[in-house]
KEKE-3310 file (N, C-alpha, C; in steps of 0.2 Angstrom, whole numbers, plus 5000, padded with zeros to 4 digits):
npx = (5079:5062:5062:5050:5032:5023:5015:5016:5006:4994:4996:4985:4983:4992:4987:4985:5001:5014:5028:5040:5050:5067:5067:5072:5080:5098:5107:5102:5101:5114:5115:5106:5112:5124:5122:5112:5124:5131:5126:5120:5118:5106:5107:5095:5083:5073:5062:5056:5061:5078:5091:5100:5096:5092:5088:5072:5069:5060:5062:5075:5084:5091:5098:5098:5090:5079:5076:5071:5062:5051:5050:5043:5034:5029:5014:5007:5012:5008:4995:4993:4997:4987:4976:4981:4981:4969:4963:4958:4962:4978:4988:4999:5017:5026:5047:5063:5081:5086:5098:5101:5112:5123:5113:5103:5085:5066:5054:5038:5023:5010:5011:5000:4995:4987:4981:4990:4991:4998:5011:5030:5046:5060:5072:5091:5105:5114:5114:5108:5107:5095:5102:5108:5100:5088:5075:5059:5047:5032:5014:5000:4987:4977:4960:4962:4971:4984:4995:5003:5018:5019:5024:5041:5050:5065:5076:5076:5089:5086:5073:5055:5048:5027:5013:4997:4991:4983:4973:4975:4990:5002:5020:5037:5055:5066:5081:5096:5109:5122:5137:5133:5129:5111:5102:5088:5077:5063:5045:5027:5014:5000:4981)
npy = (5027:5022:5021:5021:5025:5021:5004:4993:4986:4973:4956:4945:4931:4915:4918:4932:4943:4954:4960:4975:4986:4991:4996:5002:5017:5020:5024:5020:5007:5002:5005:4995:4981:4983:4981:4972:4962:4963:4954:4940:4923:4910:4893:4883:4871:4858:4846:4854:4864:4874:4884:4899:4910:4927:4932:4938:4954:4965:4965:4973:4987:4997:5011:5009:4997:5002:5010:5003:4995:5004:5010:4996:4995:5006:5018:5027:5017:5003:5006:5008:4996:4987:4994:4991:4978:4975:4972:4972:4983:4986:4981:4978:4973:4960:4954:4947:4942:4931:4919:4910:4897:4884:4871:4875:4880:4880:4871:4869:4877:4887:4899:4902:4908:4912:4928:4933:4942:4949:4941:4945:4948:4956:4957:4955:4953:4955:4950:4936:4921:4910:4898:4899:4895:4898:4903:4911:4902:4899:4891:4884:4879:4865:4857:4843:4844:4844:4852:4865:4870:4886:4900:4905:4914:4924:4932:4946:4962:4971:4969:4969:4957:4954:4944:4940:4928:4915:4899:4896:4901:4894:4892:4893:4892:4887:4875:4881:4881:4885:4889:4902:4918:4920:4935:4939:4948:4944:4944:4944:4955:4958:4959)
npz = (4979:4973:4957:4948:4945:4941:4937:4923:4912:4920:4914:4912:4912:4914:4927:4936:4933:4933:4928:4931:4925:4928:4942:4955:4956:4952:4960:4973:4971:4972:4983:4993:4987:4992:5006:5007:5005:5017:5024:5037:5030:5032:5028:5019:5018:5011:5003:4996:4995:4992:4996:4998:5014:5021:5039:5041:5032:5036:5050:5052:5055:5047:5032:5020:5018:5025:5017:5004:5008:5010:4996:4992:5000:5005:5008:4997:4987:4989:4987:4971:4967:4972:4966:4950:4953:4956:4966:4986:4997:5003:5017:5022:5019:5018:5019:5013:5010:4995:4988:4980:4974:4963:4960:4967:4970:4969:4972:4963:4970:4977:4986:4994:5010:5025:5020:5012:4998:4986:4979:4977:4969:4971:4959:4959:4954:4940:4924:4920:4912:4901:4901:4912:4922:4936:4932:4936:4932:4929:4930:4924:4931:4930:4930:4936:4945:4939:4931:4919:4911:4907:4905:4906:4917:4915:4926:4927:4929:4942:4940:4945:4951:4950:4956:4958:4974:4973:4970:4960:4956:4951:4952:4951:4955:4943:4943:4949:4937:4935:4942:4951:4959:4962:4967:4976:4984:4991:4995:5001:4998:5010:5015)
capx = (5072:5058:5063:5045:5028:5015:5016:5013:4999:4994:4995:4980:4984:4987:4987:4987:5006:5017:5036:5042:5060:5069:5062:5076:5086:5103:5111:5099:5100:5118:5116:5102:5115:5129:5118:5111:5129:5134:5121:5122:5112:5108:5107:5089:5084:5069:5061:5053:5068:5086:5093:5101:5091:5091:5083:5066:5071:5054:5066:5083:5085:5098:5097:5096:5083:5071:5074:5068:5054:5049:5050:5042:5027:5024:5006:5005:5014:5003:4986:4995:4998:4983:4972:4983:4978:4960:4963:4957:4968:4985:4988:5007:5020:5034:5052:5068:5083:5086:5104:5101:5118:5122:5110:5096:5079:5061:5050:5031:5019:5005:5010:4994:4995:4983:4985:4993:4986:5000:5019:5032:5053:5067:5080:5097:5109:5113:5117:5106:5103:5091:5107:5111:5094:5085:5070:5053:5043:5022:5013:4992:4984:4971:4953:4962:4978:4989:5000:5006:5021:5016:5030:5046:5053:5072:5075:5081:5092:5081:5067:5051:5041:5022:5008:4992:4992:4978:4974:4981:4996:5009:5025:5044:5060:5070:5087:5103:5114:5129:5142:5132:5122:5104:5103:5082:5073:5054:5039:5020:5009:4997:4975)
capy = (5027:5019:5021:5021:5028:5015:4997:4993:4983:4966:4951:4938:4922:4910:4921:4941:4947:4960:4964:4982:4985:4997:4997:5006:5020:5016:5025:5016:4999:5000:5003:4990:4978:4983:4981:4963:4960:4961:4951:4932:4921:4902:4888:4883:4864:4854:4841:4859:4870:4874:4890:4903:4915:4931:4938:4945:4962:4970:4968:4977:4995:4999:5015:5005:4992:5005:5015:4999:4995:5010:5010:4992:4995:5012:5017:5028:5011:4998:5009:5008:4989:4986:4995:4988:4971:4975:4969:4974:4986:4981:4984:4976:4968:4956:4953:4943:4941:4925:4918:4906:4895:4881:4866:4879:4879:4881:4869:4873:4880:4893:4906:4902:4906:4917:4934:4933:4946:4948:4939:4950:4947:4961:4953:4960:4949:4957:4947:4930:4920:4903:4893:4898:4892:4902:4908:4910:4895:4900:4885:4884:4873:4861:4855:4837:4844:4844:4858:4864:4875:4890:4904:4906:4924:4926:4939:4955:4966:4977:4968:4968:4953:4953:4941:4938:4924:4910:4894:4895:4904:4891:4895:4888:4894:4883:4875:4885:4875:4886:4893:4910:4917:4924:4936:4941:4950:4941:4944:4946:4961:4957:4963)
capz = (4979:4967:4948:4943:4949:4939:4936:4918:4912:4922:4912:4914:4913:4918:4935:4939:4934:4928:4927:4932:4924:4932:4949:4960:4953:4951:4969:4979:4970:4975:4991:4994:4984:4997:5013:5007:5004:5023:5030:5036:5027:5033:5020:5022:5013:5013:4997:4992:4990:4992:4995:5006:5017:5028:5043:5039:5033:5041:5056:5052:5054:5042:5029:5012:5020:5024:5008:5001:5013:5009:4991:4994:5006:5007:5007:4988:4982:4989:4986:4966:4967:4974:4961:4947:4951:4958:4973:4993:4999:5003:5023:5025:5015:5022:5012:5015:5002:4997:4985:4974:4972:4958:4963:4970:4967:4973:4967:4959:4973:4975:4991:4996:5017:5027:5022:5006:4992:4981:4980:4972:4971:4966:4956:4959:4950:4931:4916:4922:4907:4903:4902:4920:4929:4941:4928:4936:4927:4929:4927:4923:4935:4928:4938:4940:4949:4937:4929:4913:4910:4902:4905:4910:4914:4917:4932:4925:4934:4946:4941:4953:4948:4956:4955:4965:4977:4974:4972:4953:4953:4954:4952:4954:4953:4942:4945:4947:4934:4934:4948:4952:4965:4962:4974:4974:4987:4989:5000:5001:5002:5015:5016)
cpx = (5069:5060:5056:5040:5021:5018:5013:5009:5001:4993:4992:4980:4992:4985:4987:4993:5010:5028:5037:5049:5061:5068:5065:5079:5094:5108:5108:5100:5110:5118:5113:5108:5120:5127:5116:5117:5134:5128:5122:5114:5112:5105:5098:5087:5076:5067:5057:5057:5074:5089:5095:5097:5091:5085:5077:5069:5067:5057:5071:5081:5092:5095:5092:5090:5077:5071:5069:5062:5051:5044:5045:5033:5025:5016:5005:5007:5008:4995:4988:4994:4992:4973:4973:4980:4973:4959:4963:4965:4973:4987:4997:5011:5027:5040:5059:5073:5084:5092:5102:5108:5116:5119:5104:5092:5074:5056:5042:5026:5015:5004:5003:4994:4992:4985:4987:4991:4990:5007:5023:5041:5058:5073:5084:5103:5109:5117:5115:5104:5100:5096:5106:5106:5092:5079:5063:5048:5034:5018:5004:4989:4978:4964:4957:4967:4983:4991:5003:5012:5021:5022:5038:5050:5062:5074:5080:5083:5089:5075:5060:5047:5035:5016:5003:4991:4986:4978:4977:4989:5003:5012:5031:5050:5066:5079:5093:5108:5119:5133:5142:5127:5119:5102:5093:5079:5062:5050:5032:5020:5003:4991:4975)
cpy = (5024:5025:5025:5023:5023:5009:4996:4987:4975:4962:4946:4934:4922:4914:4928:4943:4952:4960:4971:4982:4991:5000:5001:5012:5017:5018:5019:5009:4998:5000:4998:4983:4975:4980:4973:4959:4957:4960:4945:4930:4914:4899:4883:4876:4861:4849:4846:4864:4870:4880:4894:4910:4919:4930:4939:4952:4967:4972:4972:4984:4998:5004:5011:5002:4997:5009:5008:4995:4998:5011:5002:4992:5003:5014:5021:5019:5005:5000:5006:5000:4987:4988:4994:4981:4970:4969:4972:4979:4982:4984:4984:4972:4965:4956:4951:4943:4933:4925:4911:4903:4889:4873:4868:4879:4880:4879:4871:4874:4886:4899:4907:4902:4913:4924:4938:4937:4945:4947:4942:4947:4952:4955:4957:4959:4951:4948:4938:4927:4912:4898:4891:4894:4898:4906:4906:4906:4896:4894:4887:4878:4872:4858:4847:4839:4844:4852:4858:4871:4880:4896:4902:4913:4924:4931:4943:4958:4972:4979:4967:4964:4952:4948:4942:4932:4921:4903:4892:4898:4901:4891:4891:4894:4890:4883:4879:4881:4877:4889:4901:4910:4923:4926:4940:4944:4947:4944:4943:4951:4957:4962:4967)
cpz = (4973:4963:4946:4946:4947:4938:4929:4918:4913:4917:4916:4916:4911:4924:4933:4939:4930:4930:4928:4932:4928:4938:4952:4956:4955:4959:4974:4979:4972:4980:4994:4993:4990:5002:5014:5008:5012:5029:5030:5035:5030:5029:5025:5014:5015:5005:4992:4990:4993:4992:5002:5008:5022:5031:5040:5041:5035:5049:5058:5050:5051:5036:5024:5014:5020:5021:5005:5002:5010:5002:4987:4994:5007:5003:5001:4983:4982:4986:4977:4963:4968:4968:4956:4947:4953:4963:4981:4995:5004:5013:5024:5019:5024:5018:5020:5009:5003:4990:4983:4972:4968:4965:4967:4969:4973:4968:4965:4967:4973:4980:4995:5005:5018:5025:5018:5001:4985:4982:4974:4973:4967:4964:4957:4956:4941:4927:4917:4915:4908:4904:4910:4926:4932:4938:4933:4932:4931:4924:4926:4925:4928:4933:4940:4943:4945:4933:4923:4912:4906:4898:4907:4911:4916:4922:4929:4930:4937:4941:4945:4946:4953:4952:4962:4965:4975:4971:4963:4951:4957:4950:4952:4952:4951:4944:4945:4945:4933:4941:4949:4956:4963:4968:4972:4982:4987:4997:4999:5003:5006:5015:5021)
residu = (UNK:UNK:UNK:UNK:UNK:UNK:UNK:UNK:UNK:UNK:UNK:UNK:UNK:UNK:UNK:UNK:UNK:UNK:UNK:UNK:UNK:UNK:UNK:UNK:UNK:UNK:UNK:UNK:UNK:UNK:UNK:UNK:UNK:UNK:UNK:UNK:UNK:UNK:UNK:UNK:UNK:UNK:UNK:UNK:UNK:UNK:UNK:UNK:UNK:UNK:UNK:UNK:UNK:UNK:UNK:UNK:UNK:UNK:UNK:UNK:UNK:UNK:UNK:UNK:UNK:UNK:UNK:UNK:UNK:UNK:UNK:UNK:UNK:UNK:UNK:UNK:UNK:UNK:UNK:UNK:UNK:UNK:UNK:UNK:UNK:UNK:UNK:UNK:UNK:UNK:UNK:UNK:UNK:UNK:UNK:UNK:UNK:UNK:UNK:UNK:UNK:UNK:UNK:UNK:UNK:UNK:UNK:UNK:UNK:UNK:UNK:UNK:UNK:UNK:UNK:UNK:UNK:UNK:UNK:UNK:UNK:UNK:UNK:UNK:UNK:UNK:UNK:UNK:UNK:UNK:UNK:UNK:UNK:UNK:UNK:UNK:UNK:UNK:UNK:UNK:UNK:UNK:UNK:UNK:UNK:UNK:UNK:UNK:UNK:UNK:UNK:UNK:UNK:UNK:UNK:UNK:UNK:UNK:UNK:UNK:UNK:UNK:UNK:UNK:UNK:UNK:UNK:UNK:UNK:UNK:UNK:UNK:UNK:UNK:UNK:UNK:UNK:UNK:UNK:UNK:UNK:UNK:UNK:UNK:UNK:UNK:UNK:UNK:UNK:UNK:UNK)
# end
């Protein structure tokens, strides 16, 4: 089950986000751990990213998944998320895991498609550090198009990182430079 009942305080800029450490309690976050563990994943490539990817999990009826659904999308949560970042009530979320292997990545983009309200990803993977690659990199668009690296967060172990979706909150997931896999749960909530 969720860890936690509030979301601590949104930071501004460059974009709408926050971090929640401890998201899962520790039974659930291993059975969640398990359950991603025996799913098939296909290796998914294009000039924007590199990584391997389930199923949509909105589709699988497995215990842990829709503990985490749940835990996820259920309706106290979303109203909470929702009024944390003073944004339209939240009606749906979606989610997929996705594995992060050496050479992986996902270049700067803004989540920007129909529907979108706010993009969130569980980290699952403990003791990730900046050597290894795979840090969320938040950039601060400019009015001519261009971008400046502002942050970079490291994914903590059964961290929920959330932003809201618009036309500045470009993102990436830099390289994975070492021989480890980033296992991360990502989705949108949805208006």
């Amino acid at each position: 089950m969720r860890n936690v009942d509030r979301l601590p305080k949104i930071k501004s800029r460059p974009f709408p986000h926050v971090v929640v450490k401890n998201f899962l309690d520790p039974p659930t976050l291993d059975l969640v751990i398990d359950a991603l563990a025996g799913l098939e994943y296909d290796f998914k490539e294009s000039d924007l990213f590199s990584y391997w990817a389930s199923i949509e999990l909105t589709d699988i009826n497995h215990p842990a998944i829709n503990i985490l659904r749940d835990d996820l999308g259920g309706e106290i949560w979303r109203k909470k998320v929702a009024e944390s970042f003073k944004v339209k009530k939240l009606s749906s979320i979606d989610m997929a895991a996705y594995v992060y292997g050496l050479g992986d990545f996902l270049l700067p983009h803004d989540d920007q498609v129909e529907g979108r309200i706010i993009a969130y990803s569980l980290h699952l993977t403990s003791e990730i550090t900046e050597e290894m690659g795979g840090a969320l990199n938040i950039f601060k668009a400019n009015d001519v198009g261009k971008s400046k690296l502002v942050d970079s967060i490291i994914p903590e172990y059964n961290s929920l990182i959330m932003f809201e979706v618009s036309d500045s909150s470009w993102h990436q997931v830099s390289e994975i430079m070492l021989d480890i896999q980033r296992l991360t749960v990502t989705g949108w909530y949805h208006g």
